[in-house]
VEXKOLMAR-411479 format. One line per 3 residues: their letters; for each residue x, y, z of N, C-alpha, C. Coordinates in nm, 3 decimals. Atoms other than C-alpha are relative to their C-alpha. Layout:
N
a> X,Y,Z,X,Y,Z,X,Y,Z ~ ... $
This chain:
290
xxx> 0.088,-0.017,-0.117,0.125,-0.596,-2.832,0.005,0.142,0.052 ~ -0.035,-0.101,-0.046,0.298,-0.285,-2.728,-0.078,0.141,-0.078 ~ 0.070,-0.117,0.107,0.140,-0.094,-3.095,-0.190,0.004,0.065 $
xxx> 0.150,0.030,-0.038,-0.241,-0.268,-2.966,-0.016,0.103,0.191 ~ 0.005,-0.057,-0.103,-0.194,-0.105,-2.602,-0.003,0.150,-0.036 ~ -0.044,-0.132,0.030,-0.068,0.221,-2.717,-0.111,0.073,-0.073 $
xxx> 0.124,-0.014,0.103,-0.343,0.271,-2.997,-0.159,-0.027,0.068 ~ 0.123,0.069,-0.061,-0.639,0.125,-2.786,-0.012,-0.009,0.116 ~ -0.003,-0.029,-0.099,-0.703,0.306,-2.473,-0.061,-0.109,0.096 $
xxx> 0.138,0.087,-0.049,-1.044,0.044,-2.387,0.100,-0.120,0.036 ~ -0.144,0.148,-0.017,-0.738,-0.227,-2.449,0.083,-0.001,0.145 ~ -0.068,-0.066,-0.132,-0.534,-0.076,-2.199,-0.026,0.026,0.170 $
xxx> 0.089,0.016,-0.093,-0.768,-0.056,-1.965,-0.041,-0.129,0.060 ~ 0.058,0.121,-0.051,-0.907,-0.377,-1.940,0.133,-0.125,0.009 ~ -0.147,0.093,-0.056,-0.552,-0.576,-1.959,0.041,0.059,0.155 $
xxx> -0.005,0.002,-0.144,-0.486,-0.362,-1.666,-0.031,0.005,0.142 ~ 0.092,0.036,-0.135,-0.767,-0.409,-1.485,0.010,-0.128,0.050 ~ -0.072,0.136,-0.067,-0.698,-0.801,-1.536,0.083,-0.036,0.098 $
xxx> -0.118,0.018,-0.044,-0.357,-0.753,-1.425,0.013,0.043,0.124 ~ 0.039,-0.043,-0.169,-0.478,-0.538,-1.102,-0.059,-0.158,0.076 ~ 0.055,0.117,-0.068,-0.684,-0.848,-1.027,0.104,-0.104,0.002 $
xxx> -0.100,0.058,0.004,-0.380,-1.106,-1.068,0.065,0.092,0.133 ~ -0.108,-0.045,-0.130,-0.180,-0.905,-0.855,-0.082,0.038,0.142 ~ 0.084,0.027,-0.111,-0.464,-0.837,-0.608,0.046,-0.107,0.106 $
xxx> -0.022,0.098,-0.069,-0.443,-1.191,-0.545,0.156,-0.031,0.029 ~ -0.150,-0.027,-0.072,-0.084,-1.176,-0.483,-0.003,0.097,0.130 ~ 0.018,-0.088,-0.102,-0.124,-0.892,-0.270,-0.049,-0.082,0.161 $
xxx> 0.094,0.113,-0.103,-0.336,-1.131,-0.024,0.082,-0.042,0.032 ~ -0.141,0.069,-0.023,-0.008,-1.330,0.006,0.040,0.060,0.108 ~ -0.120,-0.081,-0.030,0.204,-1.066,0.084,-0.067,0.066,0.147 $
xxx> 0.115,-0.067,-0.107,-0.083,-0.878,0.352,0.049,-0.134,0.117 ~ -0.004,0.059,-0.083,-0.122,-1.202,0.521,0.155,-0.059,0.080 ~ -0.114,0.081,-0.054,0.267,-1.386,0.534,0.102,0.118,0.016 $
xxx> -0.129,-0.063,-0.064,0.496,-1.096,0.584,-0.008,0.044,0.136 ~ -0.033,0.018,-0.148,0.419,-0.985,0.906,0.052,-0.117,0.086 ~ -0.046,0.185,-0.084,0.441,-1.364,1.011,0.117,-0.010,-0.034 $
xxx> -0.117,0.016,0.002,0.719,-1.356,0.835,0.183,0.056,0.072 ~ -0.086,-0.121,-0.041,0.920,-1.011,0.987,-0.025,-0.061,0.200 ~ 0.002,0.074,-0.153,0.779,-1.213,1.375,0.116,-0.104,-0.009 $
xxx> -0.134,0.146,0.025,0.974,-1.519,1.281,0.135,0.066,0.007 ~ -0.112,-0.049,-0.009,1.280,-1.329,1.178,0.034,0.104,0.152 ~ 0.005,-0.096,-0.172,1.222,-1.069,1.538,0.043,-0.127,0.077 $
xxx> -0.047,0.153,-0.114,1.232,-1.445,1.727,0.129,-0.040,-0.003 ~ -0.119,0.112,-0.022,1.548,-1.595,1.594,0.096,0.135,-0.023 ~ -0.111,-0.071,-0.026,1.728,-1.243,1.625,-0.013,0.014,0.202 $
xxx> -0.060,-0.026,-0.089,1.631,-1.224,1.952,0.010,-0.129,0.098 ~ -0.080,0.105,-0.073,1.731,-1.599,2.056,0.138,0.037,-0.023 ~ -0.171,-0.011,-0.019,2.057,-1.519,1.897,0.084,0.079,0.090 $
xxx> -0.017,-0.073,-0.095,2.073,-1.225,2.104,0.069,-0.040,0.170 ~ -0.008,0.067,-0.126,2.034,-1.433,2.407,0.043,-0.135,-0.004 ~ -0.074,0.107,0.012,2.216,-1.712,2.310,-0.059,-0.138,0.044 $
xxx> 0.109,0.094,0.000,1.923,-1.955,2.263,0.017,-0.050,-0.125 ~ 0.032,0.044,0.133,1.855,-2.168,1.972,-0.111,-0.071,-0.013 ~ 0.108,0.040,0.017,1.531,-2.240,1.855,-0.034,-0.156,-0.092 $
xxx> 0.022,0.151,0.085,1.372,-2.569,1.725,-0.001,0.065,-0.187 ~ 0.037,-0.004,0.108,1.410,-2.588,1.341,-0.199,0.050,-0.065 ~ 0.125,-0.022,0.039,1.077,-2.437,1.148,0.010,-0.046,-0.197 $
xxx> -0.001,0.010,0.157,0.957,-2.549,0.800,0.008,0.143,-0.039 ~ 0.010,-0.089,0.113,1.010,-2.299,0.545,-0.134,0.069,-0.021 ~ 0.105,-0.105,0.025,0.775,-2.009,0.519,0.037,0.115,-0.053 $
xxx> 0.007,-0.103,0.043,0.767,-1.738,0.274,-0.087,0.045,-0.092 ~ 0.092,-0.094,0.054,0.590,-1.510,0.051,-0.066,-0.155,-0.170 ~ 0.055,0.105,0.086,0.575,-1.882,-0.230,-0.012,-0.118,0.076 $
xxx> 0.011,0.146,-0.066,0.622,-2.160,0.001,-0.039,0.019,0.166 ~ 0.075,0.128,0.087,0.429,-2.316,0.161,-0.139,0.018,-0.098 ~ 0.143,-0.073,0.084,0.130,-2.314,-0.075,-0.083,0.006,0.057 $
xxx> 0.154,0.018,-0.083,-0.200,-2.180,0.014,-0.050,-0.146,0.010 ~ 0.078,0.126,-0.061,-0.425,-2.410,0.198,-0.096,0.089,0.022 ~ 0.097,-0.084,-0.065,-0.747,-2.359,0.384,0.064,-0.009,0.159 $
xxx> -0.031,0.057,-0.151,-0.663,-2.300,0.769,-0.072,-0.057,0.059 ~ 0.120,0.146,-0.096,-0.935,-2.539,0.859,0.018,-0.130,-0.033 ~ -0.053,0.138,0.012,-0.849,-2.842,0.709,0.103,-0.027,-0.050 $
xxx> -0.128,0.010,0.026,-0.546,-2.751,0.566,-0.012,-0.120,-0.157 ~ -0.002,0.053,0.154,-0.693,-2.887,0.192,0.084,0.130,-0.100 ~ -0.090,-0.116,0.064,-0.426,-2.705,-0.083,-0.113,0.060,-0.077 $
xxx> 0.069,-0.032,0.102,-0.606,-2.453,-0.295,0.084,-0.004,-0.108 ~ -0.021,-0.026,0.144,-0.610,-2.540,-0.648,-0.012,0.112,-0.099 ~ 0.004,-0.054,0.109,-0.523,-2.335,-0.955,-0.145,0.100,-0.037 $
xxx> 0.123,-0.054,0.027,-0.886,-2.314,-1.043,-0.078,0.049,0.149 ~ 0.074,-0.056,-0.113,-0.999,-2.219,-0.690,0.045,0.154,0.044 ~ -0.090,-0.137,-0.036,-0.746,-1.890,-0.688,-0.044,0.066,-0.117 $
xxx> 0.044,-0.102,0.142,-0.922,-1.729,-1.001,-0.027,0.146,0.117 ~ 0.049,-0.093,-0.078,-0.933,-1.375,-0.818,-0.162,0.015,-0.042 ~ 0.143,-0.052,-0.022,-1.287,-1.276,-0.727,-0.111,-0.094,-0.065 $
xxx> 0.104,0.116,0.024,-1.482,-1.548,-0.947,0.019,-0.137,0.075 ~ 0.012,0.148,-0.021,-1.358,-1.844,-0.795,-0.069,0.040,0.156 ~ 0.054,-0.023,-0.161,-1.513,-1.644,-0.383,-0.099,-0.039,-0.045 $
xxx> 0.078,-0.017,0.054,-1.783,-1.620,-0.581,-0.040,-0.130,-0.064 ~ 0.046,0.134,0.055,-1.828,-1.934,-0.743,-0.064,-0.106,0.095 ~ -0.011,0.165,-0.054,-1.734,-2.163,-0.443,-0.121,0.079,0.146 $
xxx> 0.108,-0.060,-0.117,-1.985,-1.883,-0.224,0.057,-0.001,0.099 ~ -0.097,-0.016,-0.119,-1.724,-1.780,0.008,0.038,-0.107,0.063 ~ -0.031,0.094,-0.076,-1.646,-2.117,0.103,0.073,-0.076,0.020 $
xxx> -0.070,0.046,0.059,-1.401,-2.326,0.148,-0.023,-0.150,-0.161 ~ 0.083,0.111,0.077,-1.473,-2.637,-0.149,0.004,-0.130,0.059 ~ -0.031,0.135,-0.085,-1.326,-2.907,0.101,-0.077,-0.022,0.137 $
xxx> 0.060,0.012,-0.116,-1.471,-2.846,0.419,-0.092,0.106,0.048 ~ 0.090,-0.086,-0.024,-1.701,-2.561,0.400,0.034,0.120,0.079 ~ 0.024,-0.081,-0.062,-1.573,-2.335,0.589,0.023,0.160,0.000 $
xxx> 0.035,-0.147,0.048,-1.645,-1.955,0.545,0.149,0.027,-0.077 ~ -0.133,-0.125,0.054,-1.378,-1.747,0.322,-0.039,0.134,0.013 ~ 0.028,-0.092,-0.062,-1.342,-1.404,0.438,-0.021,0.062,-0.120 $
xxx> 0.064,-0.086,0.134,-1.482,-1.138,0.187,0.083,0.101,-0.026 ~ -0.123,-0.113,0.070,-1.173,-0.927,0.204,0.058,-0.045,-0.070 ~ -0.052,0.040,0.127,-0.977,-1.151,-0.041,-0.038,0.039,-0.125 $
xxx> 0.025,-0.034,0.083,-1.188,-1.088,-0.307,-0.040,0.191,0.002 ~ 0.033,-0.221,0.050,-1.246,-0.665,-0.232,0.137,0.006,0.023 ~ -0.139,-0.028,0.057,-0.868,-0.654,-0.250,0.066,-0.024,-0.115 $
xxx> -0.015,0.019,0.149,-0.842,-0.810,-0.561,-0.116,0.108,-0.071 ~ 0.113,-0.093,0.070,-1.152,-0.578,-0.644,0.103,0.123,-0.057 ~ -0.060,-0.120,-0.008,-1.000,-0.277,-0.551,0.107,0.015,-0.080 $
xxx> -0.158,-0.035,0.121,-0.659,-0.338,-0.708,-0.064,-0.007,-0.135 ~ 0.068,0.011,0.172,-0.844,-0.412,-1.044,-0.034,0.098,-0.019 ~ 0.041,-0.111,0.056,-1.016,-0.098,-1.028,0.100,0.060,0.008 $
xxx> -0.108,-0.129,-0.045,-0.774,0.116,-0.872,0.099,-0.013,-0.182 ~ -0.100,0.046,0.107,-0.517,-0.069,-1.158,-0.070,0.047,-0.175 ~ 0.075,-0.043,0.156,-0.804,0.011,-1.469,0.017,0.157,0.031 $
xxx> 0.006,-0.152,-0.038,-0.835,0.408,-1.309,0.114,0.030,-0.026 ~ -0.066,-0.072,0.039,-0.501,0.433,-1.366,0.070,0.036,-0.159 ~ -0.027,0.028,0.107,-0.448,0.308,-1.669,-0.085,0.115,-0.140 $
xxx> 0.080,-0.116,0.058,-0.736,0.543,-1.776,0.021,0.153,0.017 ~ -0.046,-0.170,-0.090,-0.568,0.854,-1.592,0.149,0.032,-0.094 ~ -0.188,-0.007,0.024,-0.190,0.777,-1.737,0.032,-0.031,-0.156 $
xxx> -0.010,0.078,0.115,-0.243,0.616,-2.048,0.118,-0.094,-0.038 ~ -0.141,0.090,-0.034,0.008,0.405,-2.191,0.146,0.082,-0.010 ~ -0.156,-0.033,-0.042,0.384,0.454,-2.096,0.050,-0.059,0.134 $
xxx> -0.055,0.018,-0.099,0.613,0.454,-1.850,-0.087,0.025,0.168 ~ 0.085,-0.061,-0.125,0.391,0.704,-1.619,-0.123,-0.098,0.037 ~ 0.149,0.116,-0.061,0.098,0.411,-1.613,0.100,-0.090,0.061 $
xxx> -0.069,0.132,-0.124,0.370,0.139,-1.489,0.011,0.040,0.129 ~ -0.080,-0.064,-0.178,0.551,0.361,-1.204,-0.148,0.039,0.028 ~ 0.103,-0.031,-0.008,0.166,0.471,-1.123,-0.052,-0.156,0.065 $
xxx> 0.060,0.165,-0.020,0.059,0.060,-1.089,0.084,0.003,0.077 ~ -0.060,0.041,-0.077,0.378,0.000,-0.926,-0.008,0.047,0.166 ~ 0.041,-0.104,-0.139,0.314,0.301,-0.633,-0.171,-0.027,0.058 $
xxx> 0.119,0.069,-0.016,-0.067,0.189,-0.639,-0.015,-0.129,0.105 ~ -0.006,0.183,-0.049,0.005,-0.216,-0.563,0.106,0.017,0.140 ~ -0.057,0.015,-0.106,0.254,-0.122,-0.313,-0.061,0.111,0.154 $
xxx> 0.119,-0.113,-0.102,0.023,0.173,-0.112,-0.135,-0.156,0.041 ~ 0.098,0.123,-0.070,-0.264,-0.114,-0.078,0.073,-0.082,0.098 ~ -0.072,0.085,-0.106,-0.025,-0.340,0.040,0.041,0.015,0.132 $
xxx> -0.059,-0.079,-0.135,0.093,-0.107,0.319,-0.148,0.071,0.051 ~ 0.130,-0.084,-0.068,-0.279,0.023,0.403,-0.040,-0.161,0.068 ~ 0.085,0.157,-0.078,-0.400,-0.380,0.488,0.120,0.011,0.098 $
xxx> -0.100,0.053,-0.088,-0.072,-0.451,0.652,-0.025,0.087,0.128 ~ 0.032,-0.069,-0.074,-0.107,-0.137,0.843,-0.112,-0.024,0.095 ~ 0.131,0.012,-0.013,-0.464,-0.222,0.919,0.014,-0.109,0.087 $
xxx> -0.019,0.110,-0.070,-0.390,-0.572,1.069,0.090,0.037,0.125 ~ -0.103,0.026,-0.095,-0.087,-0.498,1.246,0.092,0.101,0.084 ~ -0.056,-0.199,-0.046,-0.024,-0.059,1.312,0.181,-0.052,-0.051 $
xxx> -0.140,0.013,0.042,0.333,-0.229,1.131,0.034,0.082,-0.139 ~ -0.034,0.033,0.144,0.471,-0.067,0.792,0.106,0.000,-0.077 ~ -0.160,0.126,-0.037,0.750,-0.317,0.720,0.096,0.063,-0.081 $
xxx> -0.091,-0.060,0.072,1.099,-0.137,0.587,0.001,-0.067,-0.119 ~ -0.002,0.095,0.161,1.056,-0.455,0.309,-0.067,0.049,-0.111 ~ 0.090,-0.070,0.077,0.797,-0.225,0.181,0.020,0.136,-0.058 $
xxx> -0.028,-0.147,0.021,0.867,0.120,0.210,0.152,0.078,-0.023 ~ -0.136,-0.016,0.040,1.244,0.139,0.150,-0.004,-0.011,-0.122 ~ 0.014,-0.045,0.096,1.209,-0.002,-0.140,-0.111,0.080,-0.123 $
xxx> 0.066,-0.119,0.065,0.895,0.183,-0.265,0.098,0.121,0.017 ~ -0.083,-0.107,-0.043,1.137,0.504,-0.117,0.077,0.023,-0.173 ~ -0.085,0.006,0.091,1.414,0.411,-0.353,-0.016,-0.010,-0.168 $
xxx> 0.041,0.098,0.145,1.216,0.253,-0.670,-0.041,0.164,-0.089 ~ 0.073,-0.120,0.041,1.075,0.659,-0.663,0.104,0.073,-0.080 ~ -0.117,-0.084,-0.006,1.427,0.816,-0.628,0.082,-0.046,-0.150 $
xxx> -0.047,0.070,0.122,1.564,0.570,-0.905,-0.085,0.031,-0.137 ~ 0.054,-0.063,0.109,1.305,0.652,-1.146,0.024,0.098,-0.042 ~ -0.093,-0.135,-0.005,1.380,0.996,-1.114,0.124,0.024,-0.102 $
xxx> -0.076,0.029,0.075,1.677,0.912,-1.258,0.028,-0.021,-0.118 ~ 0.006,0.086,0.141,1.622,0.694,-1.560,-0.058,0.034,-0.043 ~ 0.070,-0.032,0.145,1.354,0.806,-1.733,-0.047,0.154,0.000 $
xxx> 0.032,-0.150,0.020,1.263,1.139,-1.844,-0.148,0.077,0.027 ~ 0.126,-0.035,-0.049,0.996,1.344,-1.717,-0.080,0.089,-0.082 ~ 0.092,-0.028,0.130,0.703,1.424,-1.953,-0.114,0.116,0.112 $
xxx> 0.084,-0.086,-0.101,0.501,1.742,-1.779,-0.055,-0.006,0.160 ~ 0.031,0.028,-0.173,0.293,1.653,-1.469,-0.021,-0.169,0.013 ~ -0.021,0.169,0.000,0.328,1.258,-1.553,0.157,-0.057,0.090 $
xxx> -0.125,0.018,-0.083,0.550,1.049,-1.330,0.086,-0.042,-0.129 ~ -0.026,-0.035,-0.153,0.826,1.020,-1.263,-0.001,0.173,0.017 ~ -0.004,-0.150,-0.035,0.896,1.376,-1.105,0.163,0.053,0.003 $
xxx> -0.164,-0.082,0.028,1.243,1.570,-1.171,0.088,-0.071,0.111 ~ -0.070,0.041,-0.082,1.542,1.417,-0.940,0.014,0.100,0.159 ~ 0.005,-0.157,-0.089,1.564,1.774,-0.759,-0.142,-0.080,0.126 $
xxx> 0.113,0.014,-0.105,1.211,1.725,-0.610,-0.041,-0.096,0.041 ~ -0.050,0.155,-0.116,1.273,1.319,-0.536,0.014,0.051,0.108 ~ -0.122,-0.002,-0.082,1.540,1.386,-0.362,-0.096,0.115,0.142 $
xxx> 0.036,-0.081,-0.118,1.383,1.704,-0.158,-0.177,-0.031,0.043 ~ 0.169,0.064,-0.038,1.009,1.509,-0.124,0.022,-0.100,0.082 ~ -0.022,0.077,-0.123,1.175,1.219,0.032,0.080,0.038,0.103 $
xxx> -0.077,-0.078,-0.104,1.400,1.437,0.272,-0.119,0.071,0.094 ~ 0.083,-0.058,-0.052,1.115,1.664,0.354,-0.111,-0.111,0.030 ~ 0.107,0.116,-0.047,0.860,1.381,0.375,0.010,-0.051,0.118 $
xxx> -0.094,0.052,-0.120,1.088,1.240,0.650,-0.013,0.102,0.092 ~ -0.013,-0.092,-0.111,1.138,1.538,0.835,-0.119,0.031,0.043 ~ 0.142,-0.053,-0.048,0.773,1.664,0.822,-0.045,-0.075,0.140 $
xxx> 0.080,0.073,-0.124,0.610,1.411,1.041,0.121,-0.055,0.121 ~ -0.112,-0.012,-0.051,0.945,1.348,1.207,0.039,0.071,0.114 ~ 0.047,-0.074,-0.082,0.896,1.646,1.342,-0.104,0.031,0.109 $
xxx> 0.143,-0.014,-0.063,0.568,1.647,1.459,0.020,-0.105,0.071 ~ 0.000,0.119,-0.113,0.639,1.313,1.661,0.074,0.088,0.087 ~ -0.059,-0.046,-0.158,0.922,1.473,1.864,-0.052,0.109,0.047 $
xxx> 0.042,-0.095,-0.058,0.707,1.788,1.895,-0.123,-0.056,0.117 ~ 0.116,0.073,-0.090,0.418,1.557,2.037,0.083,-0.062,0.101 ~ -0.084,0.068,-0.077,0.629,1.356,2.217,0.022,0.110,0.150 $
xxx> -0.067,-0.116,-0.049,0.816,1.660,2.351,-0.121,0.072,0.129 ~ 0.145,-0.049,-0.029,0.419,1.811,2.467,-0.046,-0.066,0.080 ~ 0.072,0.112,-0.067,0.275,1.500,2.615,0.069,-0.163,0.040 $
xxx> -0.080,0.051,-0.036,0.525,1.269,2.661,-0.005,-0.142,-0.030 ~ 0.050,0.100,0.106,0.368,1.030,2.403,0.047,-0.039,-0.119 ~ -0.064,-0.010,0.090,0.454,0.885,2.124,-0.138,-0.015,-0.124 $
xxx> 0.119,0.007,0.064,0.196,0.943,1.834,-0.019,-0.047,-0.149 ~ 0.069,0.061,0.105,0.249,0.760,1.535,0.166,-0.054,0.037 ~ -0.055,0.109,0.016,0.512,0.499,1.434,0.102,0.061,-0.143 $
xxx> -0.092,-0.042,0.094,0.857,0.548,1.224,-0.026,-0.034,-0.166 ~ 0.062,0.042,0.113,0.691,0.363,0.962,-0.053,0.122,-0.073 ~ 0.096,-0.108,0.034,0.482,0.683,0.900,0.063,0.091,-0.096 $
xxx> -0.132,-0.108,0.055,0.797,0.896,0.821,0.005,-0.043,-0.126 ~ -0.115,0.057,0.115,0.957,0.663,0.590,-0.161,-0.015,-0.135 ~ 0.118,-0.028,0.093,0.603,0.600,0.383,-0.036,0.158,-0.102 $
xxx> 0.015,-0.147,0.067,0.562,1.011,0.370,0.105,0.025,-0.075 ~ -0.114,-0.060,0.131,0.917,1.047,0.225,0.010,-0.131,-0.091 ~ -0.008,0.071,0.070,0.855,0.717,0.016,-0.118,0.116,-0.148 $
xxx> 0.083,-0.072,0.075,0.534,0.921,-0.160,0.096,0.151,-0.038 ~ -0.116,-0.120,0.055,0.771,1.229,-0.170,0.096,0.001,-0.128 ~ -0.060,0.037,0.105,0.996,1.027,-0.367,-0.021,-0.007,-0.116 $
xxx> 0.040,0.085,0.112,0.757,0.950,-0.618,-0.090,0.144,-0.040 ~ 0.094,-0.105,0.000,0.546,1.289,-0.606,0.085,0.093,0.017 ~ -0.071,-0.174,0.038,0.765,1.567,-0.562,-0.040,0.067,0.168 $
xxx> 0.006,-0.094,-0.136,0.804,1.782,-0.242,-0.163,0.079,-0.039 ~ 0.079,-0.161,0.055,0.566,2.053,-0.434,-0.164,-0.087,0.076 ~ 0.145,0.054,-0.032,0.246,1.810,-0.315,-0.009,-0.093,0.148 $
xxx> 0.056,0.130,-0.137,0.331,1.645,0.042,-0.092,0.118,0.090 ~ 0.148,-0.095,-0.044,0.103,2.000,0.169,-0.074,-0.087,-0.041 ~ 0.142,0.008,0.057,-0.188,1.853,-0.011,-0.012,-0.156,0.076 $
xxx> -0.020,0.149,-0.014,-0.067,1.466,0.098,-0.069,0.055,0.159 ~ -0.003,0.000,-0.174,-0.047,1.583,0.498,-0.163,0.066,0.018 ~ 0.090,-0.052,-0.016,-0.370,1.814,0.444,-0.147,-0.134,-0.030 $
xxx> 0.128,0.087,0.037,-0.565,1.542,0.294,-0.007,-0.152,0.056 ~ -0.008,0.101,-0.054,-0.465,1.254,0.508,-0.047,0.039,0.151 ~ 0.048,-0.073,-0.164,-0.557,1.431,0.825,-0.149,0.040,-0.037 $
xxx> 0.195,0.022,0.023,-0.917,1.495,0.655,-0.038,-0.140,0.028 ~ 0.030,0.123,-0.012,-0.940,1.136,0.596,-0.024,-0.053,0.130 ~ 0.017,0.091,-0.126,-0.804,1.002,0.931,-0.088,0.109,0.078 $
xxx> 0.113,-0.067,-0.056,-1.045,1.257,1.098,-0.131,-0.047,0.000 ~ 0.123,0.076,0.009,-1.343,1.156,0.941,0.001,-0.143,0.040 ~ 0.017,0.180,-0.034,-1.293,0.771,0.962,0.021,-0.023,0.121 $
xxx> 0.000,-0.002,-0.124,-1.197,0.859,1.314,-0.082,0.034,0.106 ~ 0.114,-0.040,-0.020,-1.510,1.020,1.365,-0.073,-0.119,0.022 ~ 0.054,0.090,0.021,-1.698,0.764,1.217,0.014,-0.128,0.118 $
xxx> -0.026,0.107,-0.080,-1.541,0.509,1.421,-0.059,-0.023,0.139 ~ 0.021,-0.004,-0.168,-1.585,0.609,1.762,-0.188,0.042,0.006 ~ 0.145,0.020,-0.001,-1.979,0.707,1.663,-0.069,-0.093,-0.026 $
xxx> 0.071,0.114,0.075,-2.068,0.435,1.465,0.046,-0.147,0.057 ~ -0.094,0.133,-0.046,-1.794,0.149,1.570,-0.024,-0.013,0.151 ~ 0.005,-0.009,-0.177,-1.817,0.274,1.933,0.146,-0.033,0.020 $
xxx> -0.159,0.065,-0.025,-1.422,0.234,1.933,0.064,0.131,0.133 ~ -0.059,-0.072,-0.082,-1.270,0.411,2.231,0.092,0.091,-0.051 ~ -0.109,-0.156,0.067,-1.094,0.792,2.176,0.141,-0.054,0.053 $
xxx> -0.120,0.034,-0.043,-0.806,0.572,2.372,0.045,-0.067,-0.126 ~ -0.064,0.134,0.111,-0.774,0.274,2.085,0.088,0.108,-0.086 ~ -0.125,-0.051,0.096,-0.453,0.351,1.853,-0.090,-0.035,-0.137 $
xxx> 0.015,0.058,0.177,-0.531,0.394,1.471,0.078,0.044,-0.067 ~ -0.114,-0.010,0.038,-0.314,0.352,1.246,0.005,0.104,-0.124 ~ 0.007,-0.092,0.046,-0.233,0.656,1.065,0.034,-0.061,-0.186 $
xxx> -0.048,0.036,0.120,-0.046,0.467,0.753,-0.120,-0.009,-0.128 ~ 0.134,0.009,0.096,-0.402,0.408,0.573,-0.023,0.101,-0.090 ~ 0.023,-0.140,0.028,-0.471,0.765,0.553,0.122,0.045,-0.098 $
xxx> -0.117,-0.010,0.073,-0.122,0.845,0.397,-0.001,-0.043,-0.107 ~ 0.005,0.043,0.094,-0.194,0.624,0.129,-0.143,-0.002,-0.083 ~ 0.119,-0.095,0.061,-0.540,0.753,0.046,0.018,0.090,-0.031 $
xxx> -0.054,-0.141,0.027,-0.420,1.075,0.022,0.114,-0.003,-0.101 ~ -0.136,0.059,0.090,-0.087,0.931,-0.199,-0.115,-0.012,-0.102 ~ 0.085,0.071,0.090,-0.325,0.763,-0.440,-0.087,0.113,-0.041 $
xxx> 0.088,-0.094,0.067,-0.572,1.091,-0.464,0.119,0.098,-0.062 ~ -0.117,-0.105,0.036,-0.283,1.301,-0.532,0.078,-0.056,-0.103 ~ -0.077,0.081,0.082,-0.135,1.052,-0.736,-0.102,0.072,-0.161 $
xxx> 0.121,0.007,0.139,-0.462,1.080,-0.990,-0.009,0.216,-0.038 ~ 0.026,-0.082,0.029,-0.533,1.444,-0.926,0.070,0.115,0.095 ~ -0.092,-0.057,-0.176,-0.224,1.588,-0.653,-0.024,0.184,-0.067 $
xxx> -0.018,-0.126,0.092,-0.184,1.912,-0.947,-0.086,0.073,-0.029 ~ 0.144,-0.119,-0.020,-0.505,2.037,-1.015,-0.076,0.060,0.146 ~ 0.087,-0.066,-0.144,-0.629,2.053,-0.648,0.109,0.073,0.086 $
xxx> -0.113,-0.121,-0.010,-0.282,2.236,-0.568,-0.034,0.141,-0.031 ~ 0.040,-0.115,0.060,-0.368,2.488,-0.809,-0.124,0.038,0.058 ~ 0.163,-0.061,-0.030,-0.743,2.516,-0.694,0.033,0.060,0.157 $
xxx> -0.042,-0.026,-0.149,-0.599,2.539,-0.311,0.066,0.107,0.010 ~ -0.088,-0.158,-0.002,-0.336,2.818,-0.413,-0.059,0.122,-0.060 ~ 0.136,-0.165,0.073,-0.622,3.025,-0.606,-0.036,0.025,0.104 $
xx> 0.095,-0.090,-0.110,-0.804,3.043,-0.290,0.087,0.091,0.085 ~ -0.110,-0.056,-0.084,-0.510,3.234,-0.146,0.072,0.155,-0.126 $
């Protein structure tokens, strides 16, 4: 299987566009039940705290209990979780009681499919296409979560952090393919940290605000980890385009108040992901103009 991947780029591609879509629908899981899950655990630390004890709860985690619909609480079957054909089949609906399915399930399984074929077409096969999928599936995951909840959960970004730093390690680094030398781990997730780190207690310090969330830090030196110091310039430059524009957009188009909080983590991982595909050439094009 390993000679048919290697030999047969088109191959390669389309297994891991499948496999984006599979994990998509995982992704959905993970988006919706960990926050619920990281509340639950916040509750029964802070009964213990206060020397309360809460009523027993069934079991909830990232496999149990199985999907349902939240309207009638019918289980989805096997054949109803096909990512993106089965929204599509059953016409966003539920098949038991009709009632609407939201249309982000299936553009998150979209997205990961493409995103997951783009890279596969960017990296070819090896190591550098896995760690590439793996930094991919876990950046989506932390842009919805973000998106729902301005949270982005240490369950996430620690170990993305570490999974970068560890690579580093183990496997050997083939030109501008991940992983990236241990040296510039090590000083991408240090500096990643400090960068915005900084810039909070300088804001802070200024206005007596607090302007983004620790989450933010640990994400920038998670991408550090995995990218190399030499590109969190291009990360911080091109995530501050992003959240600009979409911040634009928002407040013209959305009508969202210049007060409402947005959550910066999105942007971070747009900018991760472009830099991921093309962080080295638009370095170089950025340091010519200079």
């Amino acid at each position: 299987m390993s000679a048919l991947l290697a030999g047969s780029p088109a191959t390669l591609i389309a297994v891991c566009g499948v496999l984006g879509l599979l994990i998509g629908s995982f992704l959905n899981v993970v988006i919706h039940r960990l926050p619920l899950m990281l509340e639950r655990q916040w509750r029964e630390q802070a009964a213990e705290l206060e020397g309360r004890e809460l009523p027993p709860e069934p079991k909830f985690d990232l496999i149990v209990p199985r999907s349902a619909c939240p309207g009638c609480k019918a289980p989805i079957t096997a054949v109803q979780n096909i990512p993106v054909f089965s929204w599509l089949f059953l016409r966003g609906k539920c098949a038991s009681c009709k009632r609407p399915i939201g249309a982000r399930y299936p553009i998150i399984e979209l997205l990961t499919g493409v995103t997951s074929a783009l890279v596969a077409w960017r990296f070819g096969f090896g190591p550098a296409c896995g760690l590439a999928l793996v930094l991919t599936w876990f950046l989506i995951a932390l842009t919805f979560i973000d998106v729902d909840t301005q949270l982005l959960p240490d369950d996430l970004t620690l170990p993305l952090l570490w999974i970068g730093i560890l690579a580093s390690v183990v496997l050997p680094q083939v030109g501008e393919r991940l992983p990236v030398d241990l040296r510039s781990s090590c000083i991408g997730a240090i500096a990643g940290y400090l960068s915005l780190w900084s810039v909070y207690q300088l804001f802070r310090l200024v206005t007596g605000k607090e302007g983004m969330g620790y989450g933010d830090f640990k994400l920038l030196a998670a991408i550090g980890a995995w990218l190399g110091w030499k590109i969190l310039p291009l990360v911080i430059l091109l995530s501050s385009f992003v959240g600009a524009l979409i911040g634009v957009l928002m407040i013209v188009i959305a009508r969202r108040g210049r007060n409402v909080p947005i959550p910066f983590g999105p942007y971070l991982a747009i900018a991760g992901i472009i830099a991921l595909f093309h962080g080295e050439a638009l370095t170089r094009r950025y340091l010519d103009l200079f």
